[in-house]
C-alpha positions as CSV (number, residue, x, y, z in Angstrom):
1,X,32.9,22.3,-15.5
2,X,30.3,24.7,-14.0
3,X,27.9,23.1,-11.2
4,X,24.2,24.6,-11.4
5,X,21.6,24.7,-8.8
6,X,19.3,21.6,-9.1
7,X,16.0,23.2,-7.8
8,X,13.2,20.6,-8.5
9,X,11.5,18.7,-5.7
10,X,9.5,15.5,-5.4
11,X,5.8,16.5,-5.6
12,X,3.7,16.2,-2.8
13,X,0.3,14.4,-3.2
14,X,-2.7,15.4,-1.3
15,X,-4.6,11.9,-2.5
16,X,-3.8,8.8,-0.4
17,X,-1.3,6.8,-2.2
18,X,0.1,3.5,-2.2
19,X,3.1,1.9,-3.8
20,X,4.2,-1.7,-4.4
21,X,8.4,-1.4,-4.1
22,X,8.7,-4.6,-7.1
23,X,12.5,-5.1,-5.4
24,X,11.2,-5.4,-1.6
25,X,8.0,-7.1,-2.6
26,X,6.1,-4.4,0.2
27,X,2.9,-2.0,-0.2
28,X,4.2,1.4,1.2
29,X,1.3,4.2,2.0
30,X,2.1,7.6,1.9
31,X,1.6,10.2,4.6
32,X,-2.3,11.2,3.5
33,X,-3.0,6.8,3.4
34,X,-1.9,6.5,6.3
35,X,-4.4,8.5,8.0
36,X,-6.9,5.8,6.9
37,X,-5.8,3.7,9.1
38,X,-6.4,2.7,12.3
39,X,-3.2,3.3,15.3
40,X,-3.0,-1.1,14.9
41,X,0.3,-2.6,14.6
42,X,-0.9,-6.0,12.6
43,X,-3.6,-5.7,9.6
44,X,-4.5,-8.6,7.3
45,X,-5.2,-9.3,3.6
46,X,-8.4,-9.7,2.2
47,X,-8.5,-10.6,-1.2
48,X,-12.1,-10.2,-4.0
49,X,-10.7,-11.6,-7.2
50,X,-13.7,-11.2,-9.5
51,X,-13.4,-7.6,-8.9
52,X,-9.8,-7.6,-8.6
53,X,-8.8,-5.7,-5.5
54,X,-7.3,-6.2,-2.5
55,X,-8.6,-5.2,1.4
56,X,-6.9,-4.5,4.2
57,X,-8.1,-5.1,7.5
58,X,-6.9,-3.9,10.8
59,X,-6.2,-6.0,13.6
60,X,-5.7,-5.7,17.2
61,X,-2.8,-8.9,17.5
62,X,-1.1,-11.2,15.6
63,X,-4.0,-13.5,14.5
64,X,-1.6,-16.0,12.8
65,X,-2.3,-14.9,9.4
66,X,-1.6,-11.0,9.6
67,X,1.2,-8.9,8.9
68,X,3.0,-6.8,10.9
69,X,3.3,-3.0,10.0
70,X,6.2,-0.6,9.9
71,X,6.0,2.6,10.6
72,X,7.3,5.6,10.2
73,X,6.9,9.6,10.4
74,X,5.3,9.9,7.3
75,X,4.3,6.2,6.1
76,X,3.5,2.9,6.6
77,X,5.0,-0.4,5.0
78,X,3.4,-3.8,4.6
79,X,4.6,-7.4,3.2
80,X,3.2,-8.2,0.2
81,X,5.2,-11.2,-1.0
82,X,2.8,-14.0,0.5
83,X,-0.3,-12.4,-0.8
84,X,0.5,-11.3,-4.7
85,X,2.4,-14.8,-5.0
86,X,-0.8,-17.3,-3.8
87,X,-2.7,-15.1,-6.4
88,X,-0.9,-15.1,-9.5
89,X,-0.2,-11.3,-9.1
90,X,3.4,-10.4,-11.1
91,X,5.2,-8.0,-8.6
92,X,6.9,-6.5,-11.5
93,X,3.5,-5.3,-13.4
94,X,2.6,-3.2,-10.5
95,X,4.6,-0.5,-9.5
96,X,1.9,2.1,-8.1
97,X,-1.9,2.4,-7.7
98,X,-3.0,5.9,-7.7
99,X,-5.7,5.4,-4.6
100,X,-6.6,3.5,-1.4
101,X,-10.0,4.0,-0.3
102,X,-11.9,2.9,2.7
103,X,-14.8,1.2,3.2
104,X,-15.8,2.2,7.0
105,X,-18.6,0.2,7.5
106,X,-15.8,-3.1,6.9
107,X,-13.0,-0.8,8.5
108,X,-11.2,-2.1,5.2
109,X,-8.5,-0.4,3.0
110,X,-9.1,-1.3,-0.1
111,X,-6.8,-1.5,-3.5
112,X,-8.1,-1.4,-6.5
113,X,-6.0,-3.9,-8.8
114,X,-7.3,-2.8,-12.1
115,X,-6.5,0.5,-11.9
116,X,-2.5,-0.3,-11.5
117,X,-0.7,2.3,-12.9
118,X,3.4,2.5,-13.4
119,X,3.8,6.3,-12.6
């Protein structure tokens, strides 16, 4: 048997990007997201259901209804469990949604929920 040089790499994106992990039940950012937010270590969820998405809000302390962030290097991971549960949102029909903007003027991140996509 003959071994051959696997040369592909994962593609880089240049477009903020986050990912719900279905197994975890977390929202991870990539690097170019992360730059969105703000140096805080807690952030909480904001939720407008009539136009299906989902904010984020930075926060300076625990507030009693925020989540802690982990980060690393290149990302930054939030729960998700609590949130996509009290809203009827199936963890296993969304995988990925292709942006994360912000609004500055609210200081939010926001998800857009209707443009899930499972790429």
């Amino acid at each position: 048997m003959t071994f051959e040089k696997f040369t592909k790499k994962d593609t880089q994106t240049d477009e903020p990007r986050v990912t719900l992990q279905p197994a975890s039940g977390c929202f991870v950012f990539n690097k170019k997201a992360t730059e969105l937010f703000p140096p805080r270590d807690y952030y909480t969820y904001l939720i407008d259901i009539e136009d299906k998405r989902l904010g984020i809000k930075p926060t300076e302390e625990d507030n009693g209804y925020s989540y802690k962030a982990t980060r690393s290097r290149t990302a930054i991971q939030l729960s998700a469990v609590a949130v996509l549960k009290e809203y009827d949102i199936n963890i296993n029909e969304l995988e990925s949604y292709k942006r994360a903007s912000v609004h500055k003027q609210d200081d939010l991140i926001i998800i857009n929920l209707s443009e899930i996509s499972t790429d």
